[in-house]
MARNU-839573 format. One record per atom (N, C-alpha, C): residue number from 0; z, y, x negated; residue in three letters; atom name. Coordinates in nm, 4 decimals. Atoms other than C-alpha are relative to their C-alpha. Example, Ala and Ser with C-alpha at 12.3 -4.5 7.8 and 13.67 -1.06 7.14 Angstrom:
ATOM / 0 / 0.0000 / -0.1190 / -0.0890 / ALA / N
ATOM / 0 / 0.7800 / -0.4500 / -1.2300 / ALA / CA
ATOM / 0 / 0.0000 / 0.1200 / -0.0900 / ALA / C
ATOM / 1 / -0.0060 / -0.1190 / 0.0820 / SER / N
ATOM / 1 / 0.7140 / -0.1060 / -1.3670 / SER / CA
ATOM / 1 / 0.0730 / 0.1090 / 0.0770 / SER / C
// end
This chain:
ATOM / 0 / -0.0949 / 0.0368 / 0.1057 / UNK / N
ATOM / 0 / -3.3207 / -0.0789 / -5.6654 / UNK / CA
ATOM / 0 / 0.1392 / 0.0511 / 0.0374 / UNK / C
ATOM / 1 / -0.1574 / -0.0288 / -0.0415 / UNK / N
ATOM / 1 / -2.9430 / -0.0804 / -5.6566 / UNK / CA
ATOM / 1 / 0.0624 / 0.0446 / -0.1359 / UNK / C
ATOM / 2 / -0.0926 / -0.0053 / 0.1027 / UNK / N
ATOM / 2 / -2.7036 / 0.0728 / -5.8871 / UNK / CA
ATOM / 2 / 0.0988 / 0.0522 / -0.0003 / UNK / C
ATOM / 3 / -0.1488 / -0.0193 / -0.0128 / UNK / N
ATOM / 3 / -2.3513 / 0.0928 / -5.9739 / UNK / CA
ATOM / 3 / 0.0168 / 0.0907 / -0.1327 / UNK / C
ATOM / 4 / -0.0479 / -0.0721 / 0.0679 / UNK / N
ATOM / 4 / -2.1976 / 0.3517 / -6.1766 / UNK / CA
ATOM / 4 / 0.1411 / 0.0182 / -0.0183 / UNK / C
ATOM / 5 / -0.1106 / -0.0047 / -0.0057 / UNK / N
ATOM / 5 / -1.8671 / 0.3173 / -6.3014 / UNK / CA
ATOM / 5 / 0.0879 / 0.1410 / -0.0785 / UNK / C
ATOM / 6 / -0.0505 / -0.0783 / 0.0782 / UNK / N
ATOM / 6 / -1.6242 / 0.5947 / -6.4155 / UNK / CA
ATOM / 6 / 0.1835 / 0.0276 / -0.0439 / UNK / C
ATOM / 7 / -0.1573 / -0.0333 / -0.0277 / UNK / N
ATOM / 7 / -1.2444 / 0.6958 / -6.4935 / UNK / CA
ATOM / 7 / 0.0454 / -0.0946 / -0.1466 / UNK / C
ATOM / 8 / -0.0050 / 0.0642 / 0.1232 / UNK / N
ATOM / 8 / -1.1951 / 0.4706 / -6.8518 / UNK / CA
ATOM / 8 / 0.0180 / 0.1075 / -0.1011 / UNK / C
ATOM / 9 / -0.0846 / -0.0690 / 0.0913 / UNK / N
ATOM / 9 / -1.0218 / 0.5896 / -7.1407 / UNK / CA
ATOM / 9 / 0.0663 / -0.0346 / -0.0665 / UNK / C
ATOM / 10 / -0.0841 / 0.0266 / 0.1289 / UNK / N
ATOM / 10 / -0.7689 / 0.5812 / -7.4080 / UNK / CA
ATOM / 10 / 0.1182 / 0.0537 / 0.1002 / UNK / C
ATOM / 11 / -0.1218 / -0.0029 / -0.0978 / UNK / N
ATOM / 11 / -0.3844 / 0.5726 / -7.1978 / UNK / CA
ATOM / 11 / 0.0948 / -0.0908 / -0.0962 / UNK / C
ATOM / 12 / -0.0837 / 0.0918 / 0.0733 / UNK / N
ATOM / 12 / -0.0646 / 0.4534 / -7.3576 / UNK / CA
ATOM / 12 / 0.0642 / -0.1123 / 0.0883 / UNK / C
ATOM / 13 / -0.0520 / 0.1549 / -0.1046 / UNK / N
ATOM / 13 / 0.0991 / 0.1368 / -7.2691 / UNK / CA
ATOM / 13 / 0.0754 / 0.0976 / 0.1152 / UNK / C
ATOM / 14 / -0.0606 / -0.1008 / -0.0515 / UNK / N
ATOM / 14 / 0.2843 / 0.2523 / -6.9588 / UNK / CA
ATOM / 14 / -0.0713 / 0.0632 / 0.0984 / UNK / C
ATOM / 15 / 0.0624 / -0.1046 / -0.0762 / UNK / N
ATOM / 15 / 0.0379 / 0.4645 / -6.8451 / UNK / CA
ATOM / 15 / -0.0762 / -0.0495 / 0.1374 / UNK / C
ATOM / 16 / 0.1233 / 0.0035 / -0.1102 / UNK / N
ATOM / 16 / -0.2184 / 0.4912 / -6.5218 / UNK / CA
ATOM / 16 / -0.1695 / 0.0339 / -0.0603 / UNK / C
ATOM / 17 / 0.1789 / -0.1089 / 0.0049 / UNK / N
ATOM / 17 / -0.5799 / 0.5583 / -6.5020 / UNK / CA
ATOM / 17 / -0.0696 / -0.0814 / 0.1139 / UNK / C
ATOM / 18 / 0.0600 / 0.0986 / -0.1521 / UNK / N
ATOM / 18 / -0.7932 / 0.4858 / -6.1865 / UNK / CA
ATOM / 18 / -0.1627 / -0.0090 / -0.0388 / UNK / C
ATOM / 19 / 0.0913 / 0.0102 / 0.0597 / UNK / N
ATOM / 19 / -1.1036 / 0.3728 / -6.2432 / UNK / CA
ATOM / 19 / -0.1250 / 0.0123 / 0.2020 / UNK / C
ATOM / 20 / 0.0936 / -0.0027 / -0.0934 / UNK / N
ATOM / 20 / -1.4254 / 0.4710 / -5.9764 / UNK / CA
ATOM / 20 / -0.1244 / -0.0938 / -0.0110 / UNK / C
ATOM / 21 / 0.0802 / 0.0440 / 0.0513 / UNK / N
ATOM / 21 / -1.7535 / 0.2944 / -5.9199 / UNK / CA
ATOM / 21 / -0.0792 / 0.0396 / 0.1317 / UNK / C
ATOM / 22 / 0.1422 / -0.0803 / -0.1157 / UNK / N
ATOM / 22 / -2.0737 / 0.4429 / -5.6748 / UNK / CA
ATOM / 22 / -0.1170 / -0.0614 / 0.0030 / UNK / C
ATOM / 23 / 0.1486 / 0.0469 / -0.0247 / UNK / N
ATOM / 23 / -2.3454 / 0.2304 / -5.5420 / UNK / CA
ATOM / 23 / -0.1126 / 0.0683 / 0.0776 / UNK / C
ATOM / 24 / 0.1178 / -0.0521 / -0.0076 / UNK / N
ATOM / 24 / -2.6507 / 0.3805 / -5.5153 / UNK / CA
ATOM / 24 / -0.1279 / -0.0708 / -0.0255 / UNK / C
ATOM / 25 / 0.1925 / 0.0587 / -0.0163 / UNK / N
ATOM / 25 / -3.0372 / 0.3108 / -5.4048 / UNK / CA
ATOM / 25 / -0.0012 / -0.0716 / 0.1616 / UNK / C
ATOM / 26 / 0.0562 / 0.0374 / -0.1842 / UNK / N
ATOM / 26 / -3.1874 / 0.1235 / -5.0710 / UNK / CA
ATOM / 26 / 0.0579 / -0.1411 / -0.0041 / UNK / C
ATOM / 27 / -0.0521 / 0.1426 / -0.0178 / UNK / N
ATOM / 27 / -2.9600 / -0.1412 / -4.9446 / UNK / CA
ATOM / 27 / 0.0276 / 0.0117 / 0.1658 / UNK / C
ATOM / 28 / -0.0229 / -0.0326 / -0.0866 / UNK / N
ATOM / 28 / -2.8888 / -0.2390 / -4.5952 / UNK / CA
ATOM / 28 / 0.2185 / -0.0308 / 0.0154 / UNK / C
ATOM / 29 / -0.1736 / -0.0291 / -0.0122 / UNK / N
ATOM / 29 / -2.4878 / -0.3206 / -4.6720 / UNK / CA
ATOM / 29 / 0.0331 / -0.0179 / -0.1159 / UNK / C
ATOM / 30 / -0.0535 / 0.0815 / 0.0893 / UNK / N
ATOM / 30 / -2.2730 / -0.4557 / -4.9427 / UNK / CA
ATOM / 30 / 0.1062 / -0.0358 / 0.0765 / UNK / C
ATOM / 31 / -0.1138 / 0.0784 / -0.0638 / UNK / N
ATOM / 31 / -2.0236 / -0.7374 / -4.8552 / UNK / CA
ATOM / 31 / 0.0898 / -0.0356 / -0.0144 / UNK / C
ATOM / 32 / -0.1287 / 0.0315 / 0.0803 / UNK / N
ATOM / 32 / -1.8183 / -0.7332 / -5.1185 / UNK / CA
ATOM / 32 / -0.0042 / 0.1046 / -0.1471 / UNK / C
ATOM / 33 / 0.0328 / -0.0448 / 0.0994 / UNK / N
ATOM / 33 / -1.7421 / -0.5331 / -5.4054 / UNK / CA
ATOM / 33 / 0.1270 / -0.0529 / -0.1017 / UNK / C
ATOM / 34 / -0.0986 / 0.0874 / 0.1087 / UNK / N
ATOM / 34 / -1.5106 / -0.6323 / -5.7415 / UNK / CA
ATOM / 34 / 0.0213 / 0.0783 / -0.1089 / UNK / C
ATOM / 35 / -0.0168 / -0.0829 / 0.1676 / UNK / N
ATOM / 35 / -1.3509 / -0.5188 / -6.0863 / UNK / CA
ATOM / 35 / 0.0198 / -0.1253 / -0.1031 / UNK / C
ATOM / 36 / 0.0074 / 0.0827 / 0.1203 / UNK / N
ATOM / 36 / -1.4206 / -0.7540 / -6.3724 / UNK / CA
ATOM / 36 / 0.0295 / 0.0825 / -0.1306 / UNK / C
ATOM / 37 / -0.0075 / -0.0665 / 0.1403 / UNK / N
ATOM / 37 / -1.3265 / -0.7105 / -6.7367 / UNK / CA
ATOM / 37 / -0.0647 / -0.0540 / -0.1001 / UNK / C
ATOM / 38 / 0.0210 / 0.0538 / 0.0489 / UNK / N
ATOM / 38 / -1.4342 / -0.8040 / -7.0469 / UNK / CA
ATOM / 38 / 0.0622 / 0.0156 / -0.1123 / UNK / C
ATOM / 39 / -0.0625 / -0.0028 / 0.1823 / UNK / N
ATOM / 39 / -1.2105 / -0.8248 / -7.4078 / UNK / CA
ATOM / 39 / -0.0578 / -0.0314 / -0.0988 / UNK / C
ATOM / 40 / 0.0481 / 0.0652 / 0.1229 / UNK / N
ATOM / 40 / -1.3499 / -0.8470 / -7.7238 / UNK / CA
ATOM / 40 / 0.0148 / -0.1852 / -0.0137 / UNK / C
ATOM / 41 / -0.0261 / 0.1198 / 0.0322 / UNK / N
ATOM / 41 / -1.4085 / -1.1992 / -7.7866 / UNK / CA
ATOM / 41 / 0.0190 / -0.1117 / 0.1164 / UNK / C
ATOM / 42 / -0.0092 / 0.0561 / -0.0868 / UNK / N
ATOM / 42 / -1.3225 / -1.3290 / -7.4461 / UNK / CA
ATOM / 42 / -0.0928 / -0.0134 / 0.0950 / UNK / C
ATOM / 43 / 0.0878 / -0.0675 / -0.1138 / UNK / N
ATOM / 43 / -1.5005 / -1.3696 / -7.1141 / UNK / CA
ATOM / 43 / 0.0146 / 0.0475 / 0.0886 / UNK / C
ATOM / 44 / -0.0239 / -0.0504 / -0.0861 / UNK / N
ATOM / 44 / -1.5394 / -1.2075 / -6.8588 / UNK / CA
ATOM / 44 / 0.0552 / -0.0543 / 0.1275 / UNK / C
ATOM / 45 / -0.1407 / 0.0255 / -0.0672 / UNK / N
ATOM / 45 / -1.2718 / -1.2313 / -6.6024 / UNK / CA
ATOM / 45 / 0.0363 / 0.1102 / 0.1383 / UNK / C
ATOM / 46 / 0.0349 / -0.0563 / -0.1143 / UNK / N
ATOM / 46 / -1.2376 / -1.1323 / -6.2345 / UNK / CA
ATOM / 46 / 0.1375 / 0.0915 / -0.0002 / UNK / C
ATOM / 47 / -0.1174 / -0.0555 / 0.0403 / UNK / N
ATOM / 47 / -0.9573 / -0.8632 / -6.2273 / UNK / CA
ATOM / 47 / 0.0305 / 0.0467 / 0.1759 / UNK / C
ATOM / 48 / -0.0315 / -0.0370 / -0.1436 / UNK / N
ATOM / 48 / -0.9507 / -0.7769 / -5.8411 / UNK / CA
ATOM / 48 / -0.1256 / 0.0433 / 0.1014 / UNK / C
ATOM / 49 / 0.1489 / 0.0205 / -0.0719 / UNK / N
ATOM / 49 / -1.2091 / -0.8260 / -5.5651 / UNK / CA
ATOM / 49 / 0.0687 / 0.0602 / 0.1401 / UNK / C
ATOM / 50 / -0.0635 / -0.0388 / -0.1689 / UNK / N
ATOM / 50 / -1.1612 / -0.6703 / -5.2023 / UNK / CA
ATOM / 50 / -0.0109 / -0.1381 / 0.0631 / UNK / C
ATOM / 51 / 0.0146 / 0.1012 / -0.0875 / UNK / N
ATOM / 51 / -1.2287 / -0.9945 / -5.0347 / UNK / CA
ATOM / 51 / 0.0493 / -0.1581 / -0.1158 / UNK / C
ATOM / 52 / -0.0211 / 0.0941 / 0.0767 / UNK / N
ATOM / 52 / -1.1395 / -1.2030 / -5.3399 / UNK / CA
ATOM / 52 / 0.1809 / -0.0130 / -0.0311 / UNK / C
ATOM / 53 / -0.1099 / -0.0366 / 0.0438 / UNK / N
ATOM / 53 / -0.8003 / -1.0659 / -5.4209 / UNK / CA
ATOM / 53 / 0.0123 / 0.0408 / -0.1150 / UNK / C
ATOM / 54 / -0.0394 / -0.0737 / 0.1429 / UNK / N
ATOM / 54 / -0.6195 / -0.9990 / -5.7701 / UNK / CA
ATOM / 54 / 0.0352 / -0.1227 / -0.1070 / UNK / C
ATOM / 55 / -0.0643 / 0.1037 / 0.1491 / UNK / N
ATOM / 55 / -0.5404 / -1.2047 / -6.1111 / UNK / CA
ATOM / 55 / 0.0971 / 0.0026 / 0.0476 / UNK / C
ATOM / 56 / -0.1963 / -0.0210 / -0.0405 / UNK / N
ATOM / 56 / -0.2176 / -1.2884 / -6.1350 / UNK / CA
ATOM / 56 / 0.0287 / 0.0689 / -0.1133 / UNK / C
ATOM / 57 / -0.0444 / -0.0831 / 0.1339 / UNK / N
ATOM / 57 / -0.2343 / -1.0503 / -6.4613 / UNK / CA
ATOM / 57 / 0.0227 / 0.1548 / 0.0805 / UNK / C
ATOM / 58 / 0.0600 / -0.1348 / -0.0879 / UNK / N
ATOM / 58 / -0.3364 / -0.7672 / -6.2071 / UNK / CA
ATOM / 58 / 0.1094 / 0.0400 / 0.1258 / UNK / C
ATOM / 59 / -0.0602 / -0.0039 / -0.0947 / UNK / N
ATOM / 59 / -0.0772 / -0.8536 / -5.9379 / UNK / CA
ATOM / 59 / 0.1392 / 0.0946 / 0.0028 / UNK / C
ATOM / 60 / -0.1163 / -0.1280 / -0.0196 / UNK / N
ATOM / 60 / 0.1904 / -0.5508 / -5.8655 / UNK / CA
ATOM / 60 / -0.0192 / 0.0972 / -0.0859 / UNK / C
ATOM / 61 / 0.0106 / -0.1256 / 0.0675 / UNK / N
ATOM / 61 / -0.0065 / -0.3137 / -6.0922 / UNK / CA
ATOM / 61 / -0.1310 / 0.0354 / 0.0135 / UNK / C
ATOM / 62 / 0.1278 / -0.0656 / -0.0147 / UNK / N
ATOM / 62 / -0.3231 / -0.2666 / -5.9741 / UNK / CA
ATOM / 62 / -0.0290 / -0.0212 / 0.1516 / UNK / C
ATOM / 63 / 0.0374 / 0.0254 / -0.1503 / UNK / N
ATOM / 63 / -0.4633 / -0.1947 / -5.6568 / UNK / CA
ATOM / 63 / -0.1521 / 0.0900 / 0.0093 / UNK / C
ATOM / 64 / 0.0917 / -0.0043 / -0.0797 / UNK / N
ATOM / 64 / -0.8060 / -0.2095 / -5.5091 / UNK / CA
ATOM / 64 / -0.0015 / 0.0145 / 0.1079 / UNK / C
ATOM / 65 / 0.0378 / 0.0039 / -0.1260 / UNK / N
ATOM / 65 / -0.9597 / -0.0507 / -5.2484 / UNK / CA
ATOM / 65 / -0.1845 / 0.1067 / -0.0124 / UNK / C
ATOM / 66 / 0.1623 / -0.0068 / -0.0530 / UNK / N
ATOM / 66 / -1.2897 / 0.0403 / -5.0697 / UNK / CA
ATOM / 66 / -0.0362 / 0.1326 / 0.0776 / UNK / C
ATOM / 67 / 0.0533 / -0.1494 / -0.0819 / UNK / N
ATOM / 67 / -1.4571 / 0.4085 / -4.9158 / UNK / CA
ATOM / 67 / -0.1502 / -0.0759 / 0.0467 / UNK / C
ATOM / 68 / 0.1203 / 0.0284 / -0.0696 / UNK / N
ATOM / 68 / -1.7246 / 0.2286 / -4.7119 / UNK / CA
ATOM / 68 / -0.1474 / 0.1179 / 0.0525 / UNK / C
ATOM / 69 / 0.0681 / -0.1147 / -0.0831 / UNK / N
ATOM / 69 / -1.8392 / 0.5612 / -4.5698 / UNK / CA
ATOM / 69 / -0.0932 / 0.0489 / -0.1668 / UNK / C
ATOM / 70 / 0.0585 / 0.0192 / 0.1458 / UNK / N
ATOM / 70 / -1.9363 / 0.6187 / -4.9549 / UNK / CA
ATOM / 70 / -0.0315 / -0.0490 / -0.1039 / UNK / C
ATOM / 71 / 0.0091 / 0.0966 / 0.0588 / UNK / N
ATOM / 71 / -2.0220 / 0.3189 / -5.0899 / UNK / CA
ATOM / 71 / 0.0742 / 0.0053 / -0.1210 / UNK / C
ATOM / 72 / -0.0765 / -0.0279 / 0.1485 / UNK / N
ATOM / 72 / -1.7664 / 0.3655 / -5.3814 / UNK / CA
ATOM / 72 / 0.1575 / -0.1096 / 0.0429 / UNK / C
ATOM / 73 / -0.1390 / 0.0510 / 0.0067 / UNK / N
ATOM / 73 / -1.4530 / 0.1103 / -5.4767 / UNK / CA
ATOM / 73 / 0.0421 / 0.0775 / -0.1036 / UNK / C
ATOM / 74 / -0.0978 / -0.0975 / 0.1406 / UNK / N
ATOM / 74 / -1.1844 / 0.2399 / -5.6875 / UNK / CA
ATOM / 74 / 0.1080 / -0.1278 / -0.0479 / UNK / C
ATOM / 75 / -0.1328 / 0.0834 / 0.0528 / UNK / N
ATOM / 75 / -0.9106 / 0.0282 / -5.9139 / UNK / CA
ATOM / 75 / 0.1597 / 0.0903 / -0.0496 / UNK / C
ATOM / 76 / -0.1047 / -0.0934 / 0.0393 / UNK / N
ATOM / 76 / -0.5805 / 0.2258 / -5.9399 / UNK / CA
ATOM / 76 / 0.0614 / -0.0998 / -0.1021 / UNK / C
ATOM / 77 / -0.0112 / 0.0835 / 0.1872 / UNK / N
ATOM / 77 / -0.4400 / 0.0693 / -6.3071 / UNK / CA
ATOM / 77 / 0.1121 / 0.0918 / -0.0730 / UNK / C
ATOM / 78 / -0.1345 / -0.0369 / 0.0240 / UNK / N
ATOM / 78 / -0.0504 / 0.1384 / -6.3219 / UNK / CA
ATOM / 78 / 0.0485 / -0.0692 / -0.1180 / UNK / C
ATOM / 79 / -0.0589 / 0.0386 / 0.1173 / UNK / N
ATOM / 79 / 0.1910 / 0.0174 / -6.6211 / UNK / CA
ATOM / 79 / -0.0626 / -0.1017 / -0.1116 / UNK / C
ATOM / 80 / 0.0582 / 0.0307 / 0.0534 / UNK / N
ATOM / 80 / -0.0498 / -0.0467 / -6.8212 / UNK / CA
ATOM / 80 / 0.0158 / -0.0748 / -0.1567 / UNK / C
ATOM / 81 / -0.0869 / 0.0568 / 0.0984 / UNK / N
ATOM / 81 / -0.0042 / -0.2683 / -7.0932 / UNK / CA
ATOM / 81 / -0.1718 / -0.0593 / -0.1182 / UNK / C
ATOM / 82 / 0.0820 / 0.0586 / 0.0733 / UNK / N
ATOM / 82 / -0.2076 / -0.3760 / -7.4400 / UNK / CA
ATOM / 82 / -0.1270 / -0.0454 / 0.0326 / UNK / C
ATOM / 83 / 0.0432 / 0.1097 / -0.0462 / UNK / N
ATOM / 83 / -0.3372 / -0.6711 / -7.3145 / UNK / CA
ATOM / 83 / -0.1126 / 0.0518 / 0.1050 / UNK / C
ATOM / 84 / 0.0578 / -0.0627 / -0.0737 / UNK / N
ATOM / 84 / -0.5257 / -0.4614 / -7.0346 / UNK / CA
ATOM / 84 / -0.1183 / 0.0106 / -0.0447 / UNK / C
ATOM / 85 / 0.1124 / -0.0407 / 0.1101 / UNK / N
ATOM / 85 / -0.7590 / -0.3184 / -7.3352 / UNK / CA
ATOM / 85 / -0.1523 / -0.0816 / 0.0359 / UNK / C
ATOM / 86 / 0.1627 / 0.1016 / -0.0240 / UNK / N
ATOM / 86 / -1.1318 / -0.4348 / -7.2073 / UNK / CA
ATOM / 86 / -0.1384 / 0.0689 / 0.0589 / UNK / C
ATOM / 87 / 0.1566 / -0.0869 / -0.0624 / UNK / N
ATOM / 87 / -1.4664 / -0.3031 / -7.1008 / UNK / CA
ATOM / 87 / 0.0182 / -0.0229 / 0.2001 / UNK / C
ATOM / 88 / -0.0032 / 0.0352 / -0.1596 / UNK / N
ATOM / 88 / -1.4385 / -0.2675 / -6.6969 / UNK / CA
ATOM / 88 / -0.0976 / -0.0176 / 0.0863 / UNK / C
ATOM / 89 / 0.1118 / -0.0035 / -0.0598 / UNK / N
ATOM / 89 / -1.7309 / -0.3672 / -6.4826 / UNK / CA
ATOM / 89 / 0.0084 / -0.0261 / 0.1755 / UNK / C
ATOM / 90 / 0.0322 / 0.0810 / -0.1483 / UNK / N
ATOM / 90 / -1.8019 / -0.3605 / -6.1349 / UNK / CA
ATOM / 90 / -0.1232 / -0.0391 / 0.0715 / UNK / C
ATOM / 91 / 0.0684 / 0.1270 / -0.0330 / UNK / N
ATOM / 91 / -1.9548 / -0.6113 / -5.9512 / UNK / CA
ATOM / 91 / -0.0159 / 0.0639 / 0.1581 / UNK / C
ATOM / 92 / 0.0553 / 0.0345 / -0.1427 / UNK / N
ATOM / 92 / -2.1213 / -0.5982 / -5.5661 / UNK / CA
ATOM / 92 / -0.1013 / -0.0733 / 0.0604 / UNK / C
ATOM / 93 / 0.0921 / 0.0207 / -0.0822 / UNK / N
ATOM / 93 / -2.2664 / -0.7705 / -5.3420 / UNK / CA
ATOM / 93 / -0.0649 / 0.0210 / 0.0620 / UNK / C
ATOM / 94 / 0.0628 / -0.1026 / -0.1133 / UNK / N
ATOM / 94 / -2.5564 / -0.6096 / -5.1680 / UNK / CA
ATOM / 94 / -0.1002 / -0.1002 / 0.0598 / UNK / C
ATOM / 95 / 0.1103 / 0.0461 / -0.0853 / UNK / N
ATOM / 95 / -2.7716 / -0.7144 / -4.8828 / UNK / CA
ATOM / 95 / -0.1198 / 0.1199 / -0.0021 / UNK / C
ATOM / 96 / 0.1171 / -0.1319 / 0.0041 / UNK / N
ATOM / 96 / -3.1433 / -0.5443 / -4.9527 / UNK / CA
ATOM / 96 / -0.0645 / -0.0320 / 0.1736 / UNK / C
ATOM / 97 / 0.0461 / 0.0465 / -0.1488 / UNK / N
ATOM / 97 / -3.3362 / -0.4714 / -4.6189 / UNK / CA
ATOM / 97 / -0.1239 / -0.0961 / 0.0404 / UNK / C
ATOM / 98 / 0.0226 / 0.1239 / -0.0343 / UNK / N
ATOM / 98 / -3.5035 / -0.7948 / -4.6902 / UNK / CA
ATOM / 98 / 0.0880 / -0.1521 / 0.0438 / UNK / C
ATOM / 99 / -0.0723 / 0.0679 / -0.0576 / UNK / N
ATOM / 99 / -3.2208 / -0.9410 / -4.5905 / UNK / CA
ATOM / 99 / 0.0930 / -0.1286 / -0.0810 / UNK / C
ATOM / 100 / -0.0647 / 0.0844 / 0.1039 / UNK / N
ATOM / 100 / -3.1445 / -1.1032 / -4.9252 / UNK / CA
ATOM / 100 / 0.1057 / 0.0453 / -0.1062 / UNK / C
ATOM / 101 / -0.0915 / -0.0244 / 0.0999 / UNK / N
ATOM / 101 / -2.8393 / -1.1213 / -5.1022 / UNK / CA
ATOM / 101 / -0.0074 / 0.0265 / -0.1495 / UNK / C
ATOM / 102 / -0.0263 / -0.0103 / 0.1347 / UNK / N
ATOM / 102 / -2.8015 / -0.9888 / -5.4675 / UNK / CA
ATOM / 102 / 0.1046 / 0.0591 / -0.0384 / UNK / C
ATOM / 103 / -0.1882 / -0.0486 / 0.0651 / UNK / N
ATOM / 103 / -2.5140 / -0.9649 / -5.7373 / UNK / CA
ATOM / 103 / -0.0395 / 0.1203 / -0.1349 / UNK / C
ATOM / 104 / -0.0070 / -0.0529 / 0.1246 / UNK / N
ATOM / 104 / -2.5059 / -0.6494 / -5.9292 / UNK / CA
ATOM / 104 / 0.1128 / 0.0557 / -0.0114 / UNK / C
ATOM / 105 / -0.1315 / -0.0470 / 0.1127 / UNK / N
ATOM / 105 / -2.3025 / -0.4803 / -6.2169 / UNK / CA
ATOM / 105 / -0.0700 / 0.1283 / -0.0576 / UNK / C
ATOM / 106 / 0.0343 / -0.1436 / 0.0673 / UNK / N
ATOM / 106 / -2.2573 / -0.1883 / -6.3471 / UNK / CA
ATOM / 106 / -0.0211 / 0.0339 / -0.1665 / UNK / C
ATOM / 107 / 0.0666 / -0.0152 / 0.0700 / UNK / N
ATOM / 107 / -2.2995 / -0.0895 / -6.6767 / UNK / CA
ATOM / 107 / 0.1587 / 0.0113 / -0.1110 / UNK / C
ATOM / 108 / -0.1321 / -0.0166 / 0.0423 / UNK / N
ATOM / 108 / -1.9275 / -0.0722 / -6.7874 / UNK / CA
ATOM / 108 / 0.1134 / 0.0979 / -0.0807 / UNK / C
ATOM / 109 / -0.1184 / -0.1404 / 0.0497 / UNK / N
ATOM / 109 / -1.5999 / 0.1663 / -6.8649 / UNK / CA
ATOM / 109 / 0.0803 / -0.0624 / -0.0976 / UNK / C
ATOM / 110 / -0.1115 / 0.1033 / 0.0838 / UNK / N
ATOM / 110 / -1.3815 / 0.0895 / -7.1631 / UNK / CA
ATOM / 110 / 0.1091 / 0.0550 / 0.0266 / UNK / C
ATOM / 111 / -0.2324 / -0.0638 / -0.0157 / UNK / N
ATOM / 111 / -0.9638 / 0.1191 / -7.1157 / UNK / CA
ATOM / 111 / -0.0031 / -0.0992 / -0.1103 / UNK / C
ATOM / 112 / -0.0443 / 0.0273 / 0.1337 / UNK / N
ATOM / 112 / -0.8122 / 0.1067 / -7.4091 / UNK / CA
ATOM / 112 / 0.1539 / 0.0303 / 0.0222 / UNK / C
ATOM / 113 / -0.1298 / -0.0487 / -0.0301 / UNK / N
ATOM / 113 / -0.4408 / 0.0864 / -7.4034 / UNK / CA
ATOM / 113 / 0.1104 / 0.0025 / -0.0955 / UNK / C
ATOM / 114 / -0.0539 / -0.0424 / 0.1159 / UNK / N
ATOM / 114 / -0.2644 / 0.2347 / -7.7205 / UNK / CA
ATOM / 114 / 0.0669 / 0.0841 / 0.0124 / UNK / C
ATOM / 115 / -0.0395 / -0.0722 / 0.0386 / UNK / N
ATOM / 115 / -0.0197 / 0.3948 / -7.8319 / UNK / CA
ATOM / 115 / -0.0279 / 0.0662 / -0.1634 / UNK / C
// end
């Protein structure tokens, strides 16, 4: 079994930062991709920045993704943060098990909340 654990979510005023972590764990032989999705009350879920996918264009010049391969962990750094931001955060990977078959999991999700 595979699993993702996300962390770093919170309450931040507009304005603010917060970086968000996520740690895959269990028996895989890679992952090929990993991702930060959101979800808003009421809306759906919505791809917010993928290493191999890229970024929203809501996401573009304030957030940045990247990847620690050596520790299976991505991170989302989540600068001038604004309202609109406000959503449950999930991440997403692609893992190859050492049957050689692709599966898509998610983690279990972080809420940012962005209030003053």
């Amino acid at each position: 079994q595979v699993q993702l654990v996300e962390s770093g979510g919170g309450l931040v005023q507009p304005g603010g930062s917060l970086r968000l972590s996520c740690a895959a764990s269990g028996s895989f032989l890679r992952i090929d991709d990993m991702a930060w999705h959101r979800q808003a009350p009421g809306k759906q879920r919505e791809l917010v920045a993928g290493i191999t996918s890229g970024y929203a264009d809501s996401a573009k010049g304030r957030f940045t993704i990247s990847r620690d391969n050596a520790k299976n962990m991505v991170y989302l750094q989540m600068n001038s943060l604004k309202p609109e931001d406000t959503a449950v955060y999930y991440c997403n990977a692609k893992v190859v098990r050492y049957s050689g078959v692709l599966f898509n999991y998610w983690g279990q999700g972080t809420q940012v909340t962005v209030s003053s």
